[in-house]
MIDREN-159513 format. One line per field, with one value per atom (N, C-alpha, C): residue number from 0; atom name; x, y, z; residue in one letter. Coordinates in nm, 3 decimals, padded with zeros to 5 digits. Layout:
BEGIN
pos: [NUM, ...]
site: [CA, ...]
X: [X, ...]
Y: [Y, ...]
Z: [Z, ...]
code: [a, ...]
end
This chain:
BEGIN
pos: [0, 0, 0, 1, 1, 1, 2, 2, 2, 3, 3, 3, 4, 4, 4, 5, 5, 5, 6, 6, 6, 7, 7, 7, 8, 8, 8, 9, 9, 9, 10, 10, 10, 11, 11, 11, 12, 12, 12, 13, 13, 13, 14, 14, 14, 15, 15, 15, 16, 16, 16, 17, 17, 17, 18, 18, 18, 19, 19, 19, 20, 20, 20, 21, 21, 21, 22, 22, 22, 23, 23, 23, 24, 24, 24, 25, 25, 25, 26, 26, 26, 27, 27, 27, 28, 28, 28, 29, 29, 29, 30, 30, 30, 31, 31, 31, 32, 32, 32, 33, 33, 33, 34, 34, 34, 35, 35, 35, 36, 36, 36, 37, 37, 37, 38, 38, 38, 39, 39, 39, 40, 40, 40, 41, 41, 41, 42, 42, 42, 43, 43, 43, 44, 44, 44, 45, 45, 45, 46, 46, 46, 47, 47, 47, 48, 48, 48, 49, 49, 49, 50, 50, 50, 51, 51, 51, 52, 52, 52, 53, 53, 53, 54, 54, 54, 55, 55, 55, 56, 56, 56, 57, 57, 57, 58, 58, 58, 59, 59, 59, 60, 60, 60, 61, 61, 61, 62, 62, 62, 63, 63, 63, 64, 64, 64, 65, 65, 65, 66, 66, 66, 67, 67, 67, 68, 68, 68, 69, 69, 69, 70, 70, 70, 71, 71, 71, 72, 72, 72, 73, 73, 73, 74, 74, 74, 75, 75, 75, 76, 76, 76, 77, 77, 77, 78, 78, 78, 79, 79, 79, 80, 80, 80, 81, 81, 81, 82, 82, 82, 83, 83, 83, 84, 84, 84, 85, 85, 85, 86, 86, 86, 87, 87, 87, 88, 88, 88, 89, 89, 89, 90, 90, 90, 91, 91, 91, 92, 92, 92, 93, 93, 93, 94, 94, 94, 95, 95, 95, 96, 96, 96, 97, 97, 97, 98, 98, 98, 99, 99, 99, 100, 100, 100, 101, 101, 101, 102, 102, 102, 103, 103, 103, 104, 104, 104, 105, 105, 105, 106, 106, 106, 107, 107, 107, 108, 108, 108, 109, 109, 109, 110, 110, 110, 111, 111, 111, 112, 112, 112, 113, 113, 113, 114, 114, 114, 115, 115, 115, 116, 116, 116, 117, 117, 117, 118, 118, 118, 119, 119, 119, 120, 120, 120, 121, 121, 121, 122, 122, 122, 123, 123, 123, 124, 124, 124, 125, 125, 125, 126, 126, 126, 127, 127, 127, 128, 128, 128, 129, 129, 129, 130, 130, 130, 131, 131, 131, 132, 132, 132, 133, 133, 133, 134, 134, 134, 135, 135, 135, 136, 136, 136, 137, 137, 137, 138, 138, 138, 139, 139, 139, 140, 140, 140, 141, 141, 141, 142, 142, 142, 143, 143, 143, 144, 144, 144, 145, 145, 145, 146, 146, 146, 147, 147, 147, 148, 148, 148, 149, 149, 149, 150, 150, 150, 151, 151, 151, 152, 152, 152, 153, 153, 153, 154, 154, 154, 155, 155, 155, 156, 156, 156, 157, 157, 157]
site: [N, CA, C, N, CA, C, N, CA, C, N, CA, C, N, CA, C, N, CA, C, N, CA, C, N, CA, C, N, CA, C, N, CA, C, N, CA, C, N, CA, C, N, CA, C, N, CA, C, N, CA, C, N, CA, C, N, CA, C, N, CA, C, N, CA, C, N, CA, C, N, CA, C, N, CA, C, N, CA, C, N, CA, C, N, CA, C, N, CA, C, N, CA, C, N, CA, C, N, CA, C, N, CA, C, N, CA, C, N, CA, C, N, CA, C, N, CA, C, N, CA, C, N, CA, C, N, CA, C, N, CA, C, N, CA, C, N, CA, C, N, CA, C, N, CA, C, N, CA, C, N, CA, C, N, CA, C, N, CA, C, N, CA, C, N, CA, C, N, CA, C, N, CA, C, N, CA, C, N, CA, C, N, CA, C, N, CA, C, N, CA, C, N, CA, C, N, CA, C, N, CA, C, N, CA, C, N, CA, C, N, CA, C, N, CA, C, N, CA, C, N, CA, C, N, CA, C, N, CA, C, N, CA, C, N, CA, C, N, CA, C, N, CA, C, N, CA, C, N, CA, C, N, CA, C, N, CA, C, N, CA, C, N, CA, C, N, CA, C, N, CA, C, N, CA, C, N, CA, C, N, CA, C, N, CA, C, N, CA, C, N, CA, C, N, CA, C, N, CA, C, N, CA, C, N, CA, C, N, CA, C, N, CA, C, N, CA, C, N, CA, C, N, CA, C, N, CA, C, N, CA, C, N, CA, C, N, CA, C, N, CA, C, N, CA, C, N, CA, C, N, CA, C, N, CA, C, N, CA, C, N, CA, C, N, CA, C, N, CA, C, N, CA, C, N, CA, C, N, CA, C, N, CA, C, N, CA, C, N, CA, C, N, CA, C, N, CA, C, N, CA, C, N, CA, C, N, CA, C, N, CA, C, N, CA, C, N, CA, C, N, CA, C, N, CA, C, N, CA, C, N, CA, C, N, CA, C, N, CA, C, N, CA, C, N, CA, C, N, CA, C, N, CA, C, N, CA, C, N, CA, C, N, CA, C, N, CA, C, N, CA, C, N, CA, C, N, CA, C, N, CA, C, N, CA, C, N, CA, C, N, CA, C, N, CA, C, N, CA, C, N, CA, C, N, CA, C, N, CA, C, N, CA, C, N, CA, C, N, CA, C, N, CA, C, N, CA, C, N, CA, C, N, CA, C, N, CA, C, N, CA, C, N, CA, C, N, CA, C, N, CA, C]
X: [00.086, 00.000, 00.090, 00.054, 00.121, 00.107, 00.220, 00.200, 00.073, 00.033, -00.078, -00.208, -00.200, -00.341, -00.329, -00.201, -00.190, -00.266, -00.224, -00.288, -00.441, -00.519, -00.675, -00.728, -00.645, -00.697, -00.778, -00.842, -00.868, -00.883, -00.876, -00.906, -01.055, -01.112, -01.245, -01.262, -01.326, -01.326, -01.419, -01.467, -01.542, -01.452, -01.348, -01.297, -01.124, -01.077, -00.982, -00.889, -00.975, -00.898, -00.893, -00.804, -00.754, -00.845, -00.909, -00.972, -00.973, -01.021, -01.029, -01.142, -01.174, -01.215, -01.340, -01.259, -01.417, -01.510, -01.461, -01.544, -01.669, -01.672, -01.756, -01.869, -01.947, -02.095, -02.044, -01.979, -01.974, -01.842, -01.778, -01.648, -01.569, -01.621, -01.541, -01.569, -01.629, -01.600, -01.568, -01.533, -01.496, -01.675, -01.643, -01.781, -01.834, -01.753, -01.839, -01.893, -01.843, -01.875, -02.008, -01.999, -02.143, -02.261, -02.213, -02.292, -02.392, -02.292, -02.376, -02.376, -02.355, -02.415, -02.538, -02.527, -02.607, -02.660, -02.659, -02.770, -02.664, -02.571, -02.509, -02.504, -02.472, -02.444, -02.300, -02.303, -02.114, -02.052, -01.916, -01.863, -01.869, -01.827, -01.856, -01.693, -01.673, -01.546, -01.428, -01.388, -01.237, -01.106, -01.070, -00.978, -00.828, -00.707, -00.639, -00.533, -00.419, -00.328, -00.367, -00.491, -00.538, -00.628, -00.631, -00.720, -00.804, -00.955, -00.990, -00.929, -00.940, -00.884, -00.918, -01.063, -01.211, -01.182, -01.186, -01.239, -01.083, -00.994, -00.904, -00.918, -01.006, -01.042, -00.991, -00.946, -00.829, -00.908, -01.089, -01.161, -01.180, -01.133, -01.139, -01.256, -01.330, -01.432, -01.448, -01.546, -01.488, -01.620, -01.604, -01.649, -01.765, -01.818, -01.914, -02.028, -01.925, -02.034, -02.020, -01.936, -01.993, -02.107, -02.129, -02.234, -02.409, -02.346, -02.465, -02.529, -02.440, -02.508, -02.530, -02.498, -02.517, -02.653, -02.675, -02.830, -02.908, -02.870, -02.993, -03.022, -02.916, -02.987, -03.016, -02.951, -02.986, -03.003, -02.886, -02.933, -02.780, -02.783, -02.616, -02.608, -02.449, -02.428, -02.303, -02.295, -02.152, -02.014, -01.958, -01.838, -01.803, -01.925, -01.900, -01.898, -01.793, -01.721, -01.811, -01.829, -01.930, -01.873, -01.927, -01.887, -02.028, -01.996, -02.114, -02.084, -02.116, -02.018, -01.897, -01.830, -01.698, -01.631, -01.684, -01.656, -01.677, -01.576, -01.584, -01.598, -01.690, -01.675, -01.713, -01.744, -01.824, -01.949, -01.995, -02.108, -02.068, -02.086, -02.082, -02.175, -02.078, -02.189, -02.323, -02.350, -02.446, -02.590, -02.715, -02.830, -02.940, -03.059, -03.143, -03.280, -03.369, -03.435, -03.530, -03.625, -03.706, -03.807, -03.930, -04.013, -04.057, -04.145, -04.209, -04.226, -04.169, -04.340, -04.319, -04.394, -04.412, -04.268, -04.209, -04.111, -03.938, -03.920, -03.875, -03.853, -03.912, -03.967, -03.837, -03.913, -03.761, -03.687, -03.657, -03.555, -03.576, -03.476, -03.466, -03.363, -03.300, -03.201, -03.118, -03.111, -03.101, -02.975, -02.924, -02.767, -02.753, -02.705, -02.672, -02.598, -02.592, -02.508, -02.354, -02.301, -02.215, -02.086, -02.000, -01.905, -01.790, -01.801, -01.730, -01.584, -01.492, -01.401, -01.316, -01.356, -01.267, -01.190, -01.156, -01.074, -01.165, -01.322, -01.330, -01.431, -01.362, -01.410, -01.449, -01.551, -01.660, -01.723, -01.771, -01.824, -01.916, -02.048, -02.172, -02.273, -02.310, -02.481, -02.555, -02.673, -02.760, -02.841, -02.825, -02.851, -02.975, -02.982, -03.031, -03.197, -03.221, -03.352, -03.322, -03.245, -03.239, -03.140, -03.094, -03.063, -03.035, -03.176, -03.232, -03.231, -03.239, -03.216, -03.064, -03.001, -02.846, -02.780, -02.857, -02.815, -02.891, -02.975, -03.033, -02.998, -02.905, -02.825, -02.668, -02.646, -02.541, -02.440, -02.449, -02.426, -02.388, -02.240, -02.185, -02.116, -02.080, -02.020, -01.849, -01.780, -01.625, -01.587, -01.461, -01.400, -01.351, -01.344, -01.288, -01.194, -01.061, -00.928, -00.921, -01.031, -00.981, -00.943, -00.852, -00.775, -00.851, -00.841, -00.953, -00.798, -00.816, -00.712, -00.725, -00.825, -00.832, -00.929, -00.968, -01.063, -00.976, -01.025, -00.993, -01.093, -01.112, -01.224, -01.333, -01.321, -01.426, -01.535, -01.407, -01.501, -01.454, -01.379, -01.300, -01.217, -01.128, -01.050, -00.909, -00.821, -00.681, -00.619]
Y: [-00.118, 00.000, 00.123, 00.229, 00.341, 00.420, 00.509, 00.613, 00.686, 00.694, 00.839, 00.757, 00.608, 00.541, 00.528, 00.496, 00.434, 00.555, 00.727, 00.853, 00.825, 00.720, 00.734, 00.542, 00.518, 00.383, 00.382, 00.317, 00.326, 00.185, 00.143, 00.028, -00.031, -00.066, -00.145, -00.188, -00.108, -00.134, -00.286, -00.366, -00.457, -00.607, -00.561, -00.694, -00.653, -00.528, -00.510, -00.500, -00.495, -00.517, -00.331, -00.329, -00.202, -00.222, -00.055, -00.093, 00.091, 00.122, 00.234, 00.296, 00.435, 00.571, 00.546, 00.578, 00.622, 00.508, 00.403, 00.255, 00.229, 00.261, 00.295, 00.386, 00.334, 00.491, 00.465, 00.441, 00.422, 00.493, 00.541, 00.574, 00.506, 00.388, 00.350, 00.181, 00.155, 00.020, -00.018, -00.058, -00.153, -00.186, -00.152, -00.182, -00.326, -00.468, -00.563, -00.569, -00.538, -00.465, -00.398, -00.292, -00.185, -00.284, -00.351, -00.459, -00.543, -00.633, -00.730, -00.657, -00.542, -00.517, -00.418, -00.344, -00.208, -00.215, -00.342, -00.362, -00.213, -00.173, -00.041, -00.157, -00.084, -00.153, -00.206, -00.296, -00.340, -00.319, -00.357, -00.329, -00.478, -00.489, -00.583, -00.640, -00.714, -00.785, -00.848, -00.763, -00.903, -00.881, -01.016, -01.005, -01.080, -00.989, -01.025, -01.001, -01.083, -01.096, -01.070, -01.163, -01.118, -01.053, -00.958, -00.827, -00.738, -00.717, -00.682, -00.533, -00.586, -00.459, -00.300, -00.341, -00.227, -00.141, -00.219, -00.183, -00.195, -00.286, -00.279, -00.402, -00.433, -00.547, -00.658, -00.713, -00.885, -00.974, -00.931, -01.074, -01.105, -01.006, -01.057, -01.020, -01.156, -01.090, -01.118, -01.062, -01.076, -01.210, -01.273, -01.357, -01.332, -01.204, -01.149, -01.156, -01.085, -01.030, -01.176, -01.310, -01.395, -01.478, -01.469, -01.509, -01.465, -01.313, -01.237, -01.305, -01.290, -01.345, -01.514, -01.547, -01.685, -01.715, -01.642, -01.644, -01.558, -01.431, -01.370, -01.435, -01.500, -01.566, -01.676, -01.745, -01.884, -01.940, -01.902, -01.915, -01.948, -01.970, -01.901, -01.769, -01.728, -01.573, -01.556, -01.440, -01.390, -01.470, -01.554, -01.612, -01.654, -01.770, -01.863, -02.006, -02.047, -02.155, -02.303, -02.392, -02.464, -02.647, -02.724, -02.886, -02.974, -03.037, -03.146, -03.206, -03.370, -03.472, -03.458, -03.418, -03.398, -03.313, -03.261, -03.118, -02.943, -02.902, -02.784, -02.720, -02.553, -02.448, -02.272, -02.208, -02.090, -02.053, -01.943, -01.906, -01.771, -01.751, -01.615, -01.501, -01.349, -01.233, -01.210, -01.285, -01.296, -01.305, -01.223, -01.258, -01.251, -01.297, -01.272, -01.196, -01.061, -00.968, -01.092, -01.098, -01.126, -01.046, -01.083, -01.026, -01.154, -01.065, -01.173, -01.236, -01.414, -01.517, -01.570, -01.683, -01.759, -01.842, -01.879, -01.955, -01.837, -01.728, -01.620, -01.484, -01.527, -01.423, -01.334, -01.194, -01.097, -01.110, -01.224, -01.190, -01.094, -01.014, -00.956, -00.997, -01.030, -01.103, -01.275, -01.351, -01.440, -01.497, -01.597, -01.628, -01.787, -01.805, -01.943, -02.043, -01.930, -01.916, -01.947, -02.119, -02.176, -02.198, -02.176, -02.184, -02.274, -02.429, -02.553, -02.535, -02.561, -02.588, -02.691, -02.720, -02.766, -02.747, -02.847, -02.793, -02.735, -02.768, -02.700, -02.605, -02.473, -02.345, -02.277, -02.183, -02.163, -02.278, -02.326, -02.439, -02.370, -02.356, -02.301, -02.407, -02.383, -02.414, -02.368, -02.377, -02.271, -02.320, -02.254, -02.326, -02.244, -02.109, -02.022, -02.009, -01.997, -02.038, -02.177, -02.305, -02.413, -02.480, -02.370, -02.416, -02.532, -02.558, -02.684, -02.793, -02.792, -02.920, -02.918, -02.832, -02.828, -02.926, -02.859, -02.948, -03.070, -03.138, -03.219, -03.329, -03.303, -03.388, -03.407, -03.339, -03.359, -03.234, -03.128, -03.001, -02.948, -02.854, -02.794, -02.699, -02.613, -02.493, -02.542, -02.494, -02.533, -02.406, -02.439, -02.347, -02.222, -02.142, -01.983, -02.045, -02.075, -02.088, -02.231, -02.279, -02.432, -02.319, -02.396, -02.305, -02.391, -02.328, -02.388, -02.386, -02.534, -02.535, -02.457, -02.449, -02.416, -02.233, -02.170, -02.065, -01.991, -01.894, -01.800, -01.778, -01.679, -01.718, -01.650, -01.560, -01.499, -01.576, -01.718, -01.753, -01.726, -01.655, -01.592, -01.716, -01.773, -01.859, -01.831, -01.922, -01.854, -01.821]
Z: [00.000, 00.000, 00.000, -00.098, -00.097, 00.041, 00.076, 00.199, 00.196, 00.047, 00.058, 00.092, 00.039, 00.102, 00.209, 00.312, 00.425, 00.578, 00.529, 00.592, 00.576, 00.462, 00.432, 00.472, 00.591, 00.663, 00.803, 00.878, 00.991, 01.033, 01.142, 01.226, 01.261, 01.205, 01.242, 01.402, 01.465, 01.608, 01.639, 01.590, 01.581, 01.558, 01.442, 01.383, 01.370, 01.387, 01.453, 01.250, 01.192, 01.036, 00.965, 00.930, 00.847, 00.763, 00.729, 00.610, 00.590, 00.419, 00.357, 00.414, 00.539, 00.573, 00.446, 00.309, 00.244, 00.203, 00.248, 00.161, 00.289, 00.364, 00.511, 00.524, 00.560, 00.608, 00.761, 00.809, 00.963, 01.000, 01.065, 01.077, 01.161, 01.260, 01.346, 01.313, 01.230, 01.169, 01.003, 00.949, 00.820, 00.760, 00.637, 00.559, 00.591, 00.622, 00.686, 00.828, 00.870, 01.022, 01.005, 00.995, 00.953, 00.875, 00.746, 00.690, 00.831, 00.897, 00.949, 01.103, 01.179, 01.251, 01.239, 01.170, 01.117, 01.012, 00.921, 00.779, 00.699, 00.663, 00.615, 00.497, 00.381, 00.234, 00.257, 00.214, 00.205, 00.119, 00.099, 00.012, -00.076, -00.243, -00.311, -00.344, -00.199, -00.184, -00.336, -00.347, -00.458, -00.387, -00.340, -00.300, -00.354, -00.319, -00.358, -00.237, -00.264, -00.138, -00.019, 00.025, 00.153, 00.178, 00.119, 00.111, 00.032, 00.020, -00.026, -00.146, -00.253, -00.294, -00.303, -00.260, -00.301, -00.132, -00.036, 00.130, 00.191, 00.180, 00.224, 00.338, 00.347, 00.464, 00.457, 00.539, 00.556, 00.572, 00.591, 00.596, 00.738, 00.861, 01.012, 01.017, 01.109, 01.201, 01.325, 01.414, 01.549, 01.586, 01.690, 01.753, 01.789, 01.792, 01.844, 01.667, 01.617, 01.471, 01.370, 01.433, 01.352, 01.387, 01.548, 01.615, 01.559, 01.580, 01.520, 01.387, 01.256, 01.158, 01.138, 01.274, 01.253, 01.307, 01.425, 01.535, 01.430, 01.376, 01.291, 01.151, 01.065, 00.934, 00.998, 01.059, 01.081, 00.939, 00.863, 00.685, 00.671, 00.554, 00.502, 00.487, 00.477, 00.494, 00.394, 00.379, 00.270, 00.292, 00.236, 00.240, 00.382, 00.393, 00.501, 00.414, 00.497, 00.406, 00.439, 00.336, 00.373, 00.349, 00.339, 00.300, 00.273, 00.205, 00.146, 00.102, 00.079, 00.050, 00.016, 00.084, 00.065, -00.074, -00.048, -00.125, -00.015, -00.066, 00.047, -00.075, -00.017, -00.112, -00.044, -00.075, -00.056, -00.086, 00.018, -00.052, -00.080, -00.217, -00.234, -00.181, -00.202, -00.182, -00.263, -00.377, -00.459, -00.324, -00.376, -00.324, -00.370, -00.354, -00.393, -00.291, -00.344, -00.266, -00.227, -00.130, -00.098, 00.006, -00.022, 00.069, 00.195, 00.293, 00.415, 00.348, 00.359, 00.400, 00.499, 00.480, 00.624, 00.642, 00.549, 00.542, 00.603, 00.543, 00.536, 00.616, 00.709, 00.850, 00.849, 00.813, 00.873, 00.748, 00.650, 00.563, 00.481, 00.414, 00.264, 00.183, 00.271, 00.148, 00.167, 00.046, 00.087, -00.038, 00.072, 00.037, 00.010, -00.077, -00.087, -00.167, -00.265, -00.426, -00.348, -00.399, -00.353, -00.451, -00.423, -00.544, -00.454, -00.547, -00.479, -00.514, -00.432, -00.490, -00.589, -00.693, -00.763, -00.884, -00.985, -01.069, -01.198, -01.166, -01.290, -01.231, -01.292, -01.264, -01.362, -01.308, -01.247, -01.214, -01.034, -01.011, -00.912, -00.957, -00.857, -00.849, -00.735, -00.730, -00.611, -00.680, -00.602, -00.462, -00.339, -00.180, -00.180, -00.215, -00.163, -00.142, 00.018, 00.064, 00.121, 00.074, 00.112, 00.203, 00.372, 00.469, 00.543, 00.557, 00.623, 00.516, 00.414, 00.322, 00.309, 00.319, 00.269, 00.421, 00.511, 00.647, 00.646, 00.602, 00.634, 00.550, 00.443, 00.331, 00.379, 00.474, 00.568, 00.530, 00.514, 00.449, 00.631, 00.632, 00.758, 00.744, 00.834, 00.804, 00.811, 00.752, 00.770, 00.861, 00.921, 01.014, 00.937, 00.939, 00.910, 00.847, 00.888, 00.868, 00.735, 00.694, 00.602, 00.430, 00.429, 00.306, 00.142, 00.092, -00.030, -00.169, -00.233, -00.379, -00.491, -00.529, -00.681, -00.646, -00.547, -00.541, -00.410, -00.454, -00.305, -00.229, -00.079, -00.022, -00.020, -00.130, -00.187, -00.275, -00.350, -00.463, -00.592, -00.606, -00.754, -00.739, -00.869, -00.950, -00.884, -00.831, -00.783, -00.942]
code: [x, x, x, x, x, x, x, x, x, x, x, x, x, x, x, x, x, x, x, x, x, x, x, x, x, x, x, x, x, x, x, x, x, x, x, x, x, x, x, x, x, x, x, x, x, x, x, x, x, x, x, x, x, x, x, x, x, x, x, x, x, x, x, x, x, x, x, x, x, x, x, x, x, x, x, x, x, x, x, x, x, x, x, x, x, x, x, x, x, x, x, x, x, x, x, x, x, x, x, x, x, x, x, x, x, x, x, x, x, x, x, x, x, x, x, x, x, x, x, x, x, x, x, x, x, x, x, x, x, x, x, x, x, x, x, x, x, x, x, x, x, x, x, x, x, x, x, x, x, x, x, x, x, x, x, x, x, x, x, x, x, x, x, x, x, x, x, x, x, x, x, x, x, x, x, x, x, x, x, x, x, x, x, x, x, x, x, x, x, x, x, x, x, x, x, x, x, x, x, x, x, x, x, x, x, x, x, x, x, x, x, x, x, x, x, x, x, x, x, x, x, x, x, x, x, x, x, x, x, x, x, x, x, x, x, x, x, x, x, x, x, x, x, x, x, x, x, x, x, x, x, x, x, x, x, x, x, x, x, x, x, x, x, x, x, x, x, x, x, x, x, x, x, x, x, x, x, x, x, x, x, x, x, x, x, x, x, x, x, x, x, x, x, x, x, x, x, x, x, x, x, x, x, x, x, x, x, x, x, x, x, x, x, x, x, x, x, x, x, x, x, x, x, x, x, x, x, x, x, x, x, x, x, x, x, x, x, x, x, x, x, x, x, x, x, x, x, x, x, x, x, x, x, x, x, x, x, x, x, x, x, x, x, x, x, x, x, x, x, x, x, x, x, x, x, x, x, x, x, x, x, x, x, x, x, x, x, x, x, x, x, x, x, x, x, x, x, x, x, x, x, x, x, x, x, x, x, x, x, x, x, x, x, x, x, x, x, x, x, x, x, x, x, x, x, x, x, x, x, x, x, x, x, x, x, x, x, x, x, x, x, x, x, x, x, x, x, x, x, x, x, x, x, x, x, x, x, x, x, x, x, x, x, x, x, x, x, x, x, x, x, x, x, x]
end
């Protein structure tokens, strides 16, 4: 990072990750931060060496704000890493709007758009809305830290 970006950084008080002042409606957190505590728009993650290139963000989150979107979707969520018959992959930031129903309570947006890891890329398929069947086929969240071969953990192609 150049000196003149490094004067236009701040610290995400939430997840503790450097990120770019103007990519933020919040001033004391990182556009994912603001995202999943405050519903704020996020930023539309590509990352490279680590780090978002758009927000500046390393991808930390805190223990607290992964809880949150785990108790409030009780769904899948933005680049939470997933497994199903033995295949690991992502779900991307991709969503789709929704209104109430009965099934949907509270949602507007919904996540599920999975991008598997393997060798042939682009490898998607679509979860989204389908939680409870994704778990009920034996579908689990992978740990933060499982490193993926052929994708990064956004989902883009290494």
């Amino acid at each position: 990072m150049s000196e003149g970006n490094l004067n236009k950084t701040n610290i995400c008080d939430e997840c503790g990750s450097e990120y770019y002042r103007d990519t933020s409606q919040m001033s004391s957190l990182c556009p994912e931060c603001s995202y999943i505590l405050y519903d704020y728009e996020n930023c539309k993650h590509a990352f490279k060496d680590g780090r978002c290139i758009k927000c500046y963000w390393d991808g930390s989150k805190s223990l607290f704000s992964i809880n949150i979107t785990k108790k409030t979707k009780d769904d899948f969520y933005p680049l939470m890493k997933v497994t199903l018959n033995g295949e690991c992959g992502v779900v991307t930031e991709e969503f789709v709007e929704v209104k109430d129903n009965i099934q949907q309570v509270g949602r507007t947006k919904l996540y599920g758009l999975i991008c598997w890891d393997t060798n042939k890329q682009p490898d998607f398929e679509d979860w989204r809305g389908l939680w409870w069947t994704f778990v009920a086929q034996g579908g689990t969240e992978l740990n933060n830290n499982h490193q993926f071969k052929f994708i990064n953990d956004d989902g883009t192609s290494k």
